[in-house]
C-alpha positions in Angstrom: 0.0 0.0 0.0 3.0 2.5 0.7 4.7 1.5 -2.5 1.6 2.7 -4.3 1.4 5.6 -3.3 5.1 6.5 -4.0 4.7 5.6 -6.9 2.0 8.0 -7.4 4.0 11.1 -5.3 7.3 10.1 -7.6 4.9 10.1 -11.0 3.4 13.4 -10.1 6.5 15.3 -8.7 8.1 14.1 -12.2 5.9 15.2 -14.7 5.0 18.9 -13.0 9.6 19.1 -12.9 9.0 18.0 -16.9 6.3 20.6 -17.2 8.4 23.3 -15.2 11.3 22.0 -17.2 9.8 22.2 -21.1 7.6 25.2 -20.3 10.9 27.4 -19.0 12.7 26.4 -22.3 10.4 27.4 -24.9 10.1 30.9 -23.1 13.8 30.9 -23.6 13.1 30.4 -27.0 10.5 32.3 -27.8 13.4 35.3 -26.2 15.9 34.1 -28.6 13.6 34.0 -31.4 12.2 38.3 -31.0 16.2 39.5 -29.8 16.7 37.5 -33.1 14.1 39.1 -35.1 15.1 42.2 -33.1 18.8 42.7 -34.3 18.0 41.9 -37.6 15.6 44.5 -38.0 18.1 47.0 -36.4 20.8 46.1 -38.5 19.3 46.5 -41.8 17.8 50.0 -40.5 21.2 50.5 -39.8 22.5 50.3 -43.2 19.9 52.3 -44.2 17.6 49.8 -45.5 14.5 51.0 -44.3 12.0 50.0 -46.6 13.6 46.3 -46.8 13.3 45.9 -42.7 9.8 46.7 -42.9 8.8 44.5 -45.3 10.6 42.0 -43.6 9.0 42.8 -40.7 5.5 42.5 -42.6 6.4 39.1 -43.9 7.4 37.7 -40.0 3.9 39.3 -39.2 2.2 37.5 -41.6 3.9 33.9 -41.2 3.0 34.2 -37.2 -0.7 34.9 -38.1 -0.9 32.2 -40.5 0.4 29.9 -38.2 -1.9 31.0 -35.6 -4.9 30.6 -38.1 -3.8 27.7 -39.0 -3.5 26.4 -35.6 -7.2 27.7 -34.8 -8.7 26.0 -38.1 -7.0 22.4 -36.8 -8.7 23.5 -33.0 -11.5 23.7 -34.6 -12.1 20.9 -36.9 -10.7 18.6 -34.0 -13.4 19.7 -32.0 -16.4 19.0 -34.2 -14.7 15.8 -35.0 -14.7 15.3 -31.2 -18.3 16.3 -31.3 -19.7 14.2 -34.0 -17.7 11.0 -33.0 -19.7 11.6 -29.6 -23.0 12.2 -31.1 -22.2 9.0 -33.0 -20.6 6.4 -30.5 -23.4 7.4 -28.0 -26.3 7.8 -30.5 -28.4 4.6 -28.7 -28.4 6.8 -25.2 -31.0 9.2 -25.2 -30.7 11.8 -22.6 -28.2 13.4 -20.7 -24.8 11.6 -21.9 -25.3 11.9 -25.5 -26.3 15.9 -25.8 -22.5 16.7 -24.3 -21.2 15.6 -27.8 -23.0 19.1 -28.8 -20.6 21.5 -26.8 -17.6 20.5 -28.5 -19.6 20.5 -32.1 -21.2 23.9 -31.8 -17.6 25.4 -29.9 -15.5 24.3 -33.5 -17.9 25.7 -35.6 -18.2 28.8 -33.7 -14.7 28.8 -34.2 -14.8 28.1 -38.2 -17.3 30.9 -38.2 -14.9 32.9 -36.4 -12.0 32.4 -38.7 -14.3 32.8 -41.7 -15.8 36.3 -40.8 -12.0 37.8 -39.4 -10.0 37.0 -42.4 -7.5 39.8 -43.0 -7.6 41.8 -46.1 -4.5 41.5 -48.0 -2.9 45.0 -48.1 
């Protein structure tokens, strides 16, 4: 009975270190990654290449938002996947357990909607 639940304290002590551990490094990271972006920028205003920088700049801008649209679009279909595949596996019970596969299908297409109607104009 002890055993157990050291094995428990050990497994839960471990993965919030691991979680402490991974989430400190990609905030390291994500530093590197903007003093990167940073000094780049700098140096070509620097040598007076202006107009280059900022479309540079424009271009990193663009890449992060498409990435984050991107990400937002998979959100969302995995949710009304999630959704449907309840609505289906549970289709027989007809009452409380089976309207929960709603949530996640109406929350993924509320954010399709979302992404559909905010869609940047390109400039």
């Amino acid at each position: 009975m002890r055993s157990a639940a050291l094995i428990w304290v050990v497994g839960l002590a471990s993965t919030f270190t691991f979680l402490s551990v991974f989430w400190w490094a990609l905030q390291r990271r994500r530093e590197r990654e903007a003093l990167y972006r940073h000094e780049t920028a700098r140096r070509l205003i620097e040598r007076g290449e202006t107009e280059s920088a900022l479309s540079w700049l424009r271009e990193n801008e663009a890449e992060a938002e498409g990435r984050r649209r991107g990400g937002l679009g998979l959100t969302a279909l995995l949710s009304m996947a999630t959704g449907i595949g309840i609505l289906l596996g549970m289709h027989d019970l007809r009452g409380e357990v089976a309207i929960h596969g709603w949530v996640p299908l109406l929350a993924g297409a509320a954010l399709l909607v979302h992404l559909f109607f905010t869609r940047r104009k390109a400039s």
